[in-house]
GUDO-111556 format. One line per 5 residues: number of its first residue (from 1); their letters; for each residue x, z, y of N, C-alpha, C. Coordinates in steps of 0.02 Angstrom, whole numbers, plus 32768, in hexadecimal, padded with zeros to 4 digits. Each point is the difference from the previous one (the first is absolute). Layout:
<atoms>
NUM = A = X,Z,Y,X,Z,Y,X,Z,Y ~ ...;
</atoms>
This chain:
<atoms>
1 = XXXXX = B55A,D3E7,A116,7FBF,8002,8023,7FFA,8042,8025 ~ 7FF3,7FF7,802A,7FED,803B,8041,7FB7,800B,8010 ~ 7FDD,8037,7FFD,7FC2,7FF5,800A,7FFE,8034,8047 ~ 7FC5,7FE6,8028,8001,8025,8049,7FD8,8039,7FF1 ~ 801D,8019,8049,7FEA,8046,7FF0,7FBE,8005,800A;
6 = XXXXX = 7FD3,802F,7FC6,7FC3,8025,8010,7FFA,7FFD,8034 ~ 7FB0,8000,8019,7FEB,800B,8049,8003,8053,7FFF ~ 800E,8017,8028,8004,803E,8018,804C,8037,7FEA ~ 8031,7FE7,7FC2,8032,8007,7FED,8032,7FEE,8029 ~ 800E,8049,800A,802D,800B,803C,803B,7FCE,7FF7;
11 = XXXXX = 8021,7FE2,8041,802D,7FDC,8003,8059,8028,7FD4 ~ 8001,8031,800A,8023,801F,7FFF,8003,8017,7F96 ~ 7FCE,7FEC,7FFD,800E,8005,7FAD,7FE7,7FAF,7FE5 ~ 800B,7FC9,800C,801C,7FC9,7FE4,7FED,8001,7FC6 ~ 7FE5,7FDA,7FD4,801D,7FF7,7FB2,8010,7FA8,7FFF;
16 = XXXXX = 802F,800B,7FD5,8012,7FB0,7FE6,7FF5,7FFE,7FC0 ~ 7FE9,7FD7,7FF3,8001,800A,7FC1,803E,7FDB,7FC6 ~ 802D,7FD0,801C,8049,7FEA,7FEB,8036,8034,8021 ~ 8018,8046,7FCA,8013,8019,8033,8056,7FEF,7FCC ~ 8026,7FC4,8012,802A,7FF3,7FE5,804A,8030,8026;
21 = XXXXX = 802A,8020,7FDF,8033,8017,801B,805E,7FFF,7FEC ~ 8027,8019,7FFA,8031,7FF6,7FDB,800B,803B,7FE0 ~ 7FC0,802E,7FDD,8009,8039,7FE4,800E,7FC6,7FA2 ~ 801F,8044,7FED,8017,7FF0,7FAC,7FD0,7FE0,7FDA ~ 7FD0,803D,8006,7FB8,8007,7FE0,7FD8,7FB1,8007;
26 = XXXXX = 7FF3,7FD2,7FBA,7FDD,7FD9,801F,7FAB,8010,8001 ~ 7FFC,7FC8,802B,7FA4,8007,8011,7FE2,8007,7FB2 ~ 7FBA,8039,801E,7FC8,7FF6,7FCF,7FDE,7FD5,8008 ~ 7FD5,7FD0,7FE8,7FC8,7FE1,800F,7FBE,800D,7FFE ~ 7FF8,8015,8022,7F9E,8012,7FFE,7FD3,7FB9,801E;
31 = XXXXX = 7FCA,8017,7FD6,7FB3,7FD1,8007,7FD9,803C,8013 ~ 7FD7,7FE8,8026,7FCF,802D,801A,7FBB,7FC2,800B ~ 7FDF,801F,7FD2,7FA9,7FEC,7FF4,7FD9,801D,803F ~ 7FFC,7FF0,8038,7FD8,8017,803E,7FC0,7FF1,8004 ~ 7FD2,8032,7FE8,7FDB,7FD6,7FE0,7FA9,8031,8034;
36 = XXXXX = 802C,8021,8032,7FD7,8033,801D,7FE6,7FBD,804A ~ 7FC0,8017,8026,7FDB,7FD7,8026,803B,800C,804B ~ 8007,8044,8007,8029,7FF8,8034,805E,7FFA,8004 ~ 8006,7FB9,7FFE,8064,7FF2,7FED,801C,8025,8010 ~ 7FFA,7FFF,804A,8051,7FFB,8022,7FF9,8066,7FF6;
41 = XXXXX = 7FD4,8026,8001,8000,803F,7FFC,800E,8009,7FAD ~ 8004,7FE5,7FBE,8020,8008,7FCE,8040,7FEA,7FF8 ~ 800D,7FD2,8027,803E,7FE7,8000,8020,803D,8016 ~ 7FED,800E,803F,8034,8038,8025,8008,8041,7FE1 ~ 7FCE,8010,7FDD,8011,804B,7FD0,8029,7FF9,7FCB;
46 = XXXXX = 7FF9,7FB5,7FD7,8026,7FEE,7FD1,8045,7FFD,801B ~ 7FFD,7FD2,801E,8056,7FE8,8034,8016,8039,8015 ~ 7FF1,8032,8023,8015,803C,8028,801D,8025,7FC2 ~ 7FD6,800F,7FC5,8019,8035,7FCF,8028,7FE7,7FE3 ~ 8009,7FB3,7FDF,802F,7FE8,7FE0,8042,7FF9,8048;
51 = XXXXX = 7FF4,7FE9,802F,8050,7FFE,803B,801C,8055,8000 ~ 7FD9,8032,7FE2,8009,8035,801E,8041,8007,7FB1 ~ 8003,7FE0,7FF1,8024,8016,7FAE,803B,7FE9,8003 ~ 8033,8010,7FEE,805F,7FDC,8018,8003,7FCC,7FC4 ~ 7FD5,7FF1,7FCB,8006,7FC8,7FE5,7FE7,7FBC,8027;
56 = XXXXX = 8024,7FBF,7FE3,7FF6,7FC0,802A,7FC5,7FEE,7FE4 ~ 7FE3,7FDF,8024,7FB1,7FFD,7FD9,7FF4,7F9C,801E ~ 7FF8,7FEA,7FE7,7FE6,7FC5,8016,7F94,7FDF,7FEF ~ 7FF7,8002,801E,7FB2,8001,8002,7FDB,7FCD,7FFE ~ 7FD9,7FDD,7FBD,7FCC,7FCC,7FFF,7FBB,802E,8013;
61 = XXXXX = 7FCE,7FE6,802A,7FC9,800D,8007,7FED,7FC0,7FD3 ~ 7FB0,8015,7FD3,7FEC,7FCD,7FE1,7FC7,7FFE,8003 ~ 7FCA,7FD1,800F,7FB1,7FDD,7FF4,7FE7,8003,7FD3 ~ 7FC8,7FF8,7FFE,7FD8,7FE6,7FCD,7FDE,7FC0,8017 ~ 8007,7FBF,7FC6,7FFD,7FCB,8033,7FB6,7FFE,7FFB;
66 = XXXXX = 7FF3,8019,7FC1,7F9D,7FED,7FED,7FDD,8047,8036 ~ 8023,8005,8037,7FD0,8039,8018,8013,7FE2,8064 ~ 7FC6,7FE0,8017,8017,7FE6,802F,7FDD,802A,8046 ~ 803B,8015,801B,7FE0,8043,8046,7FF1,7FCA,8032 ~ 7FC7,8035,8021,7FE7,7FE9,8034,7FFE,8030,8030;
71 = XXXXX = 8021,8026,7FF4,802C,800F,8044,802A,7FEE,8030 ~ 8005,8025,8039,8044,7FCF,801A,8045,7FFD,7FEF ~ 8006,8043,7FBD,8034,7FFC,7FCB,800E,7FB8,7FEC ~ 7FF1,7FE7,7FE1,7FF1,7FAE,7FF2,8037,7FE1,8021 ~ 800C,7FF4,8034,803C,7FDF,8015,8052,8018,7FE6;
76 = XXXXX = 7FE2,803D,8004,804D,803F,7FF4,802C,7FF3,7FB1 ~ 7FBA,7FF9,7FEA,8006,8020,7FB6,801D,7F93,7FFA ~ 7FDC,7FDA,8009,8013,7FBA,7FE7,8050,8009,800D ~ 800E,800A,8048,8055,8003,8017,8035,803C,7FD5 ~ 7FE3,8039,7FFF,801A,8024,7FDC,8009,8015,7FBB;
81 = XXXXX = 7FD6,7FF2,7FDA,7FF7,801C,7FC0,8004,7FBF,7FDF ~ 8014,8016,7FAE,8014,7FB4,7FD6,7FBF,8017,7FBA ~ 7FE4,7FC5,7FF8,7FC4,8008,7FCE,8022,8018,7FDA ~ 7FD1,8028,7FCF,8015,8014,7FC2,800B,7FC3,7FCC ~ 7FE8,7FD2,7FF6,8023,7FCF,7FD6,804A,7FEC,8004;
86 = XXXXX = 8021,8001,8040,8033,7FEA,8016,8035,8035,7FEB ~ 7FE9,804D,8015,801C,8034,7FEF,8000,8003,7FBD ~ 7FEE,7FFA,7FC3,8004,8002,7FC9,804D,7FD8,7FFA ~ 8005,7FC3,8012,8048,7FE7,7FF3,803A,8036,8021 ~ 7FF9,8028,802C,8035,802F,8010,8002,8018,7FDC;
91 = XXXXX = 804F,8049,8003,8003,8027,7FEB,7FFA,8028,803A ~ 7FDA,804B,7FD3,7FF7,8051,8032,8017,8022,7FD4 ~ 8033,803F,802D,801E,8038,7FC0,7FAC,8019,7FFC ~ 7FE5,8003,804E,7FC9,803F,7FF7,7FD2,7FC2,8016 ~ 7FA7,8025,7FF8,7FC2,7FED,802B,7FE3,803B,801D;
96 = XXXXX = 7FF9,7FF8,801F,7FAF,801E,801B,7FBB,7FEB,7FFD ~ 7FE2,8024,7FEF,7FA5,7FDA,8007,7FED,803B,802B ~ 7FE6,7FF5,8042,7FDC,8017,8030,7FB1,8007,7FD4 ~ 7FDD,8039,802F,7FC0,8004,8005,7FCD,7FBC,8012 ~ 7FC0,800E,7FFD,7FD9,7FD1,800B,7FB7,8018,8009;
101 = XXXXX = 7FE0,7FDF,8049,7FBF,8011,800A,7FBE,7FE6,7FD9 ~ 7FFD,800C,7FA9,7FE3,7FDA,7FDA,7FF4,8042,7FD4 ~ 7FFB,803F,800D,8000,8032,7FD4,7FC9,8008,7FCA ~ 7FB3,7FE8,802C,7FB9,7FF2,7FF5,8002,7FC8,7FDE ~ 8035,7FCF,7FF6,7FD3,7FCA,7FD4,8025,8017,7FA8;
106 = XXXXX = 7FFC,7FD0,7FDD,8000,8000,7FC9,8046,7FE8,8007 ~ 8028,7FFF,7FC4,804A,7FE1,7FF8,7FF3,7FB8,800F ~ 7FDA,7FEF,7FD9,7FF1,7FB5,7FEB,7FE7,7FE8,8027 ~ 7FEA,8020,8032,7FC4,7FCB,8040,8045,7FF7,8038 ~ 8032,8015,7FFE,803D,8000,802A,8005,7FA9,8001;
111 = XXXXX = 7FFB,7FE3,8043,8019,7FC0,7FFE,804A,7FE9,7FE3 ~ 8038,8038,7FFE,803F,7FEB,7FEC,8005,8020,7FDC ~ 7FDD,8027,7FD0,801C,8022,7FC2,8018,7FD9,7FC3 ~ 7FEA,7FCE,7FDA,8030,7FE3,7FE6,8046,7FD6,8032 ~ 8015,7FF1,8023,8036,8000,8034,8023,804E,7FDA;
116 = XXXXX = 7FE0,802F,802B,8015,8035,7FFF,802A,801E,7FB2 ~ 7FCC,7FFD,7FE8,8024,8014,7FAE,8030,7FE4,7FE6 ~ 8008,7FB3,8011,803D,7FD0,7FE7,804B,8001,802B ~ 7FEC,8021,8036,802A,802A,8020,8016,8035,7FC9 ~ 7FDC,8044,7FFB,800B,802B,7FD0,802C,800A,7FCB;
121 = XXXXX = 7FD2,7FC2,7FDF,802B,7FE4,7FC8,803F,7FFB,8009 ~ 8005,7FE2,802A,804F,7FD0,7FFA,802F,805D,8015 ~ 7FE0,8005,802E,8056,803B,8023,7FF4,8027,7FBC ~ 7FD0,800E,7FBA,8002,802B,7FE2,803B,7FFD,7FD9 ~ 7FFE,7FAC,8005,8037,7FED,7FC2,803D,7FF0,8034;
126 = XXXXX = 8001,7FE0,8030,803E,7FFB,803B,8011,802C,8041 ~ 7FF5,803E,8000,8021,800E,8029,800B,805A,7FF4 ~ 802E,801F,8022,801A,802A,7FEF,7FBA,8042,8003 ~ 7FF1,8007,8021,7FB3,8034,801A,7FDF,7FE3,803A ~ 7FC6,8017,7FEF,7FB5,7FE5,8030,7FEC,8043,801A;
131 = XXXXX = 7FF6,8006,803D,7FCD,8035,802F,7FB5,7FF0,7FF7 ~ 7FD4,8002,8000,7FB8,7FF7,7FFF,7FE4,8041,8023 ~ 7FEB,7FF7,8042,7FE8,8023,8024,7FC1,800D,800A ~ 7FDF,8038,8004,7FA6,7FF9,8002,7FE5,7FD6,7FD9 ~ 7FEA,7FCD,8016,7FC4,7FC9,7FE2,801F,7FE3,7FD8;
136 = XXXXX = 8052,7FED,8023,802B,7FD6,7FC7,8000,8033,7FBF ~ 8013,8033,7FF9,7FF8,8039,7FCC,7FC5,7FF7,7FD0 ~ 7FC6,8008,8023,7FDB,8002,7FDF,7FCF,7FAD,7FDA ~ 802F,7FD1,801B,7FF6,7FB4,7FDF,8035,8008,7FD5 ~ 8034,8003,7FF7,802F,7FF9,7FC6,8004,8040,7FC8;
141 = XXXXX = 7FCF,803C,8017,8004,803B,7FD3,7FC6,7FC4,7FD5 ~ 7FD0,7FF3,802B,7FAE,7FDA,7FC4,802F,7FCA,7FD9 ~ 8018,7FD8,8020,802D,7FB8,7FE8,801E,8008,7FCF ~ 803F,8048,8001,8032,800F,7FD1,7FEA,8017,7FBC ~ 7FC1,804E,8012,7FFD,8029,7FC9,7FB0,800F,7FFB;
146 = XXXXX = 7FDF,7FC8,8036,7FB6,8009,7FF3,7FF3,803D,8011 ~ 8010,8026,803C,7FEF,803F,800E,7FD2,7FE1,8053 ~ 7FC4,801B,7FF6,7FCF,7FF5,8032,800C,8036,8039 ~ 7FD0,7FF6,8033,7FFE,8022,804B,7FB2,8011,7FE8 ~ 7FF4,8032,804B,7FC1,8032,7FF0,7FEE,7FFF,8060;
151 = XXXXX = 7FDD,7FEC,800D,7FEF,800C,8047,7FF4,8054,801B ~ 801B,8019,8032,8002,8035,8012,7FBD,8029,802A ~ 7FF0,8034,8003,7FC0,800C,8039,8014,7FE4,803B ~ 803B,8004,800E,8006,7FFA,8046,8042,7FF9,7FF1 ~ 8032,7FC0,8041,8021,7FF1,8012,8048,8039,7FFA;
156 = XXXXX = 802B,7FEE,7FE7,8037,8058,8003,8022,7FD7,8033 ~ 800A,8032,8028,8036,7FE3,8032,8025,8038,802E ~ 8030,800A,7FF7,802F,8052,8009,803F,7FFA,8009 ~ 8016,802B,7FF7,804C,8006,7FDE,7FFC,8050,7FC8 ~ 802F,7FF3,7FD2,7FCC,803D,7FCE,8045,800A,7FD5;
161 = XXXXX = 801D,803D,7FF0,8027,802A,7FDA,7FF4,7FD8,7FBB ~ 803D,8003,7FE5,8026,7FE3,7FB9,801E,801B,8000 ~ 8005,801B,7F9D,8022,801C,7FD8,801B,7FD0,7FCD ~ 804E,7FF6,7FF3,8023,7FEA,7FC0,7FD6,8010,7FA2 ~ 8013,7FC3,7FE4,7FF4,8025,7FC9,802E,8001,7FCF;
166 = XXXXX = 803D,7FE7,801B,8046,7FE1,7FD1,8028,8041,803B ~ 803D,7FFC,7FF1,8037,8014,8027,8003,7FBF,802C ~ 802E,801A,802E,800F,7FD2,804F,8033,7FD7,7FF4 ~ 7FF8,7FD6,7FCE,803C,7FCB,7FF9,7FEC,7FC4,800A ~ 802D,7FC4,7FF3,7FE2,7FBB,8002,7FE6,8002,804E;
171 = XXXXX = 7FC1,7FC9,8007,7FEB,8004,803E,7FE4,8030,8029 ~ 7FF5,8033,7FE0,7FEA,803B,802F,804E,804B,800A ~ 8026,7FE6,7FDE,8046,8009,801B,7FF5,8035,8030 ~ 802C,8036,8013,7FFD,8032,804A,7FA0,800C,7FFE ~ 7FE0,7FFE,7FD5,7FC6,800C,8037,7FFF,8051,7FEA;
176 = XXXXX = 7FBC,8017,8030,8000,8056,7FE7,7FC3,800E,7FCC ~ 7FF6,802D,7FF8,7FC8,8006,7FD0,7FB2,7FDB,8032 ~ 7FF5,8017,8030,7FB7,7FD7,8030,801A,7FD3,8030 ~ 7FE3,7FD8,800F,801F,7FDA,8032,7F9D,7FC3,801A ~ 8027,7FE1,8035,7FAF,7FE3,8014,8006,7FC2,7FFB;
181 = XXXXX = 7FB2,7FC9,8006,7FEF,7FCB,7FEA,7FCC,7FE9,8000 ~ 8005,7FD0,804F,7FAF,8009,8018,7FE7,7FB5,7FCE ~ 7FBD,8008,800C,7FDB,7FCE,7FD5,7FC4,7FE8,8021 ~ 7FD8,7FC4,8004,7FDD,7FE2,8012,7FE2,7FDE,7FDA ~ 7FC8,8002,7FD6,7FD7,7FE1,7FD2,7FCD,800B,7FF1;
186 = XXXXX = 7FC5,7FCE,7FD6,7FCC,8025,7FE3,7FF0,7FF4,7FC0 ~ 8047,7FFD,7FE3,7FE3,8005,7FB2,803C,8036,7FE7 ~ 7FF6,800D,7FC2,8030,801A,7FE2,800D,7FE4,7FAA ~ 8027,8011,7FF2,8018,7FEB,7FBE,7FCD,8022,7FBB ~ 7FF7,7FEA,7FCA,7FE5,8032,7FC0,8027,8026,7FDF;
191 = XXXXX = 8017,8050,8017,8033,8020,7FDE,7FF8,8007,7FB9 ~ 7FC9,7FFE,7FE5,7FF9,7FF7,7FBA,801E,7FC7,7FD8 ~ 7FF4,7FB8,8018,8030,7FCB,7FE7,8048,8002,7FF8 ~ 7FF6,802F,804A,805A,8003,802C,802F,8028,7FC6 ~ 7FDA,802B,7FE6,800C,8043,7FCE,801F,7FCF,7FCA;
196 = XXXXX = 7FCB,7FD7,7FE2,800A,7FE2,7FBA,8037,7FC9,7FFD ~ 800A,7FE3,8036,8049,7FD1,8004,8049,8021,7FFF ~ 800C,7FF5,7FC3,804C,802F,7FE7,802B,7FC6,801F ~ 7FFF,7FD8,8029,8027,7FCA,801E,8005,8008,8051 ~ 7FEA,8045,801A,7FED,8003,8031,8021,8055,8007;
201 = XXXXX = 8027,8004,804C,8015,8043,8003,7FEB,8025,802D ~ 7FDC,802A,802C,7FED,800D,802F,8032,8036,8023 ~ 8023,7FDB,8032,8032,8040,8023,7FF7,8024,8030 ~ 7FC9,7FF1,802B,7FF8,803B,803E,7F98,7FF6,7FD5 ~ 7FD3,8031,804D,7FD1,8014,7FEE,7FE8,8029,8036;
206 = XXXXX = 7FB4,7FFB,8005,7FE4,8040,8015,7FCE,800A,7FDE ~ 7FE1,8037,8014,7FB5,8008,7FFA,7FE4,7FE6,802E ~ 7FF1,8000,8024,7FD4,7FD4,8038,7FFD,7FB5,800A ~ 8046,7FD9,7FCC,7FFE,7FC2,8014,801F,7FFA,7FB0 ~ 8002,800A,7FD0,8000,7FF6,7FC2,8057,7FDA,8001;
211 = XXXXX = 8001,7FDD,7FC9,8049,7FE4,7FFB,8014,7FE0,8033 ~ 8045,7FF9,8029,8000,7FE3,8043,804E,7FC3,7FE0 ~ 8032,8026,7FD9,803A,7FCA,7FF0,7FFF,8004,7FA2 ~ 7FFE,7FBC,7FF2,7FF5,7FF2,7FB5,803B,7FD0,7FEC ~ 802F,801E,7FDC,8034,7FD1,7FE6,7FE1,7FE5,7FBB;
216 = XXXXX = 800A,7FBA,800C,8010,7FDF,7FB9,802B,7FDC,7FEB ~ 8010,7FDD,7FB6,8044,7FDD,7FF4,8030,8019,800D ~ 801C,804F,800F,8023,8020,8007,802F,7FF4,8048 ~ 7FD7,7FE9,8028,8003,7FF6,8057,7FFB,7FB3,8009 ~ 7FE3,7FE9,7FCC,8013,7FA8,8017,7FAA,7FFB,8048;
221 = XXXXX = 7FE4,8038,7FE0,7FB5,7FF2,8019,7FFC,8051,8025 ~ 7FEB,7FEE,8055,7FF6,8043,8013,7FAA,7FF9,8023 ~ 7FCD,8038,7FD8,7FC1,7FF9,8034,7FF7,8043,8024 ~ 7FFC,7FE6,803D,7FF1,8023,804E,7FC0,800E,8017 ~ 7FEA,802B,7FE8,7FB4,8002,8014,7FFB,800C,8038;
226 = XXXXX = 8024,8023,8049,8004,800F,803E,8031,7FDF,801F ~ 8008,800A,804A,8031,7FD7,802B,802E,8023,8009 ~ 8030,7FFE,7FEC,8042,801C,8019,8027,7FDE,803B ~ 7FEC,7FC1,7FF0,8015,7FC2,8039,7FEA,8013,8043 ~ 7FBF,801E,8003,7FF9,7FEE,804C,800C,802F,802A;
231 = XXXXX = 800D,7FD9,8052,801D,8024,8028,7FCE,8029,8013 ~ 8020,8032,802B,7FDD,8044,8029,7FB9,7FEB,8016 ~ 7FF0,7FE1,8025,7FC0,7FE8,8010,7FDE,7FCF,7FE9 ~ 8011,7FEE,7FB0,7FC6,7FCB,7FDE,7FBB,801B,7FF6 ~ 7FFE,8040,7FE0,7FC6,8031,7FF7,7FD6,7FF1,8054;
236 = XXXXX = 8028,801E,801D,7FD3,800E,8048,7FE2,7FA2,8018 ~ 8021,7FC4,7FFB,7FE7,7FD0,8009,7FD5,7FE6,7FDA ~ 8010,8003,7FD2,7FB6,8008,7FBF,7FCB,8025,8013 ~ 8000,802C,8018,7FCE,8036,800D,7FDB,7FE0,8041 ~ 8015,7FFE,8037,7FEF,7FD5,804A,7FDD,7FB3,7FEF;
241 = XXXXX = 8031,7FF2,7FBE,7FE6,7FA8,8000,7FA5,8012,7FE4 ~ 8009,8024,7FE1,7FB6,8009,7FD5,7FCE,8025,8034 ~ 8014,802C,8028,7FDF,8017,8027,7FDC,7FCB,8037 ~ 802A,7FDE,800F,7FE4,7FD3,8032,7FE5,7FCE,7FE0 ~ 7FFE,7FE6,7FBB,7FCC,7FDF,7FEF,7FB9,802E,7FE9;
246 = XXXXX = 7FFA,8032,8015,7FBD,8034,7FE5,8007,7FFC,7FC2 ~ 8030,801D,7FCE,800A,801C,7FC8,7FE9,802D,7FFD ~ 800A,8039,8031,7FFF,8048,7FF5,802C,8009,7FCB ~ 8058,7FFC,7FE7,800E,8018,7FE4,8018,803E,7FFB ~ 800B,8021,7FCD,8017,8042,7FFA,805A,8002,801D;
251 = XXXXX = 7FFA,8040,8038,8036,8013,8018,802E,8013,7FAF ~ 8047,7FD0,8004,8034,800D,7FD3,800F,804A,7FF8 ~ 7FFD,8010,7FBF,8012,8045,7FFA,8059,800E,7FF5 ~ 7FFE,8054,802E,802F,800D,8001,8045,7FDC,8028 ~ 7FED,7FC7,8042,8020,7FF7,8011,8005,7FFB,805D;
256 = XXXXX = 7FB6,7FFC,8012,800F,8018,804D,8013,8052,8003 ~ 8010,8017,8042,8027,803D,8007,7F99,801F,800A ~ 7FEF,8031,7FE8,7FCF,8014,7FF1,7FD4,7FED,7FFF ~ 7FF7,7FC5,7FD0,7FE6,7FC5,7FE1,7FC6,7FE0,8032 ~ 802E,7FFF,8033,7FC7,7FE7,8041,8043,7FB8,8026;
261 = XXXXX = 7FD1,7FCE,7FF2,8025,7FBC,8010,8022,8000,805E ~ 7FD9,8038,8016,8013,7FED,804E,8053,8042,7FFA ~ 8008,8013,7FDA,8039,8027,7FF1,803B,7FDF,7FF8 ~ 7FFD,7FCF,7FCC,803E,7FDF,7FF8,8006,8000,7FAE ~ 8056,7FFA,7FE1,7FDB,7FFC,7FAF,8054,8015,7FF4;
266 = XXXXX = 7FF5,8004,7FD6,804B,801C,7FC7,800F,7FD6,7FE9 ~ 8047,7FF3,7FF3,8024,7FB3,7FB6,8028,8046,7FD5 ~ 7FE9,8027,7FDC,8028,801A,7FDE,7FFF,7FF5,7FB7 ~ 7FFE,7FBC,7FE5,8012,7FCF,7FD6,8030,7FE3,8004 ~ 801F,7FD0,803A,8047,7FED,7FF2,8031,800C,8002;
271 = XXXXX = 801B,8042,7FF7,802B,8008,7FD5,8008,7FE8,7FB1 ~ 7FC0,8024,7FE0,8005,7FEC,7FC8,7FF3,7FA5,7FE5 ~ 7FDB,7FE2,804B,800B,7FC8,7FE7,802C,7FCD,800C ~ 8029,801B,8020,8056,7FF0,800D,801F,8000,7FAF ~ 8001,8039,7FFA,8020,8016,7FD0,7FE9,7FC3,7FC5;
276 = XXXXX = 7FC5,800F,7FF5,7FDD,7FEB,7FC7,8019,7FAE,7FE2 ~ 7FF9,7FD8,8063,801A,7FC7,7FEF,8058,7FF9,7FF4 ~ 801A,8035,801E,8052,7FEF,7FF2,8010,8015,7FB7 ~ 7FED,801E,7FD7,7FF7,7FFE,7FB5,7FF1,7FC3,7FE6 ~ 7FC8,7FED,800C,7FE5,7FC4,7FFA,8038,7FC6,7FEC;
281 = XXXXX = 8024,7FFC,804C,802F,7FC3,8008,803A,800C,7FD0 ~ 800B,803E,800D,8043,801B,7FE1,8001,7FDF,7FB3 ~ 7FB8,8012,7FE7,7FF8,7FF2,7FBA,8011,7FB0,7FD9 ~ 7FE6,7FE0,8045,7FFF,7FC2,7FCF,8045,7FE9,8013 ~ 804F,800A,8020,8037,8006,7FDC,801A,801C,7FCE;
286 = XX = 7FC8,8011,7FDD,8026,8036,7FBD,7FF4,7FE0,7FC5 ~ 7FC6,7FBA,8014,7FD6,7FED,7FD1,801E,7FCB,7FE1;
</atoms>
């Protein structure tokens, strides 16, 4: 399966997502839970960071069938993406669970959250490690270990300094002692619960944005509280999309060039989220 390119994704960086070759190495299999309002712009941060990695990667995008868009996604997603019921009969070394614009409701008022969890379930027991990104993070932290979210004053949305709390091995491999990791949300996690789960490891961190990478199952389970995924200008289109609907949202911190949007903006995150994901991949051949 070939999926077309993002609108605005330059011709010149392509992703396929069958990227079959006559290297040694066989393919990983990834699932990816896309579970964010705008596709083809998660697709392309996902696709871009994972093509950017010398492992073979072969790519299910997957639905939720009890959650029916009415967007003009809707056509994309029927042609492209395979329900999660169907996906359960595959095998994935890895998943992904994308974010989701549902931060404000309750777990349970989620039209596909049971969908969602029986998903969960299954890669907990079949598949090699799960990503859970943002919202996905914070549905399978409540799901897994009953650890709740806390709504924030205000929206964080930046890019913001991280410190290790392990040595630089495993998936954070080569990193340095700080490194960056922008984030977009408005809730945050209960570090007090977070504290009391001896099943739960917390490997990077700030102060300003509390735990950001949480190993559990000893890497079978990774939670992502920030985007490492996205490209150079997701922040800044996020920022414009809200603006022009009269949000008034808050200018992203720490990432236009003197935090003025008509300036321009910094990506001095991917590196580390290059890195972050080629650990990642690396890992689940070891597994």
């Amino acid at each position: 399966m070939i999926l077309p390119l993002p609108e605005g994704f330059p011709e010149t960086e392509g992703v396929v997502v069958d990227r079959h070759t006559d290297w040694q190495t066989p393919a990983l299999k990834v699932g990816i839970v896309n579970l964010m309002p705008l596709k083809r712009r998660t697709e392309a941060d996902l696709l871009g960071i994972l093509d950017a990695d010398t492992a073979v990667v072969d790519v299910d995008f997957i639905s939720m069938r009890s959650h029916r868009l009415k967007s003009a996604y809707a056509g994309h997603v029927d042609r492209f993406y395979i329900p999660s019921d169907i996906a359960l009969k595959n095998h994935y070394d890895a998943l992904i669970v994308t974010g989701a614009p549902v931060e404000l409701m309750e777990f349970e008022q989620v039209d596909y959250w049971d969908e969602l969890t029986r998903l969960i379930d299954h890669a907990s027991a079949n598949v090699k490690s799960t990503m859970f990104i943002c919202w996905g993070a914070f549905a399978a932290l409540y799901h897994r270990y009953q650890i709740g979210k806390r709504l924030l004053p205000s929206k964080l949305s930046g890019v913001y300094t991280h410190s290790l709390n392990q040595p630089s091995d495993g998936v954070v491999a080569g990193f340095e002692s700080h490194f960056e990791v922008p984030h977009s949300r408005n809730t945050e996690i209960d570090p007090e619960a977070l504290d009391r789960c001896a099943d739960l490891s917390v490997i990077a961190w700030s102060d300003r944005t509390g735990a950001h990478l949480i190993e559990g199952r000893g890497g079978r389970e990774y939670y992502v509280m920030g985007h490492w995924e996205y490209a150079p200008d997701t922040l800044d289109m996020e920022y414009r999309r809200d603006s022009d609907k009269g949000l008034s949202p808050l200018i992203p911190e720490n990432y236009y060039i003197g935090d003025n949007p008509a300036n321009g903006y910094q990506a001095r995150w991917q590196r580390w989220g290059r890195l972050f994901f080629h650990n990642w991949l690396k890992s689940l051949y070891e597994r």
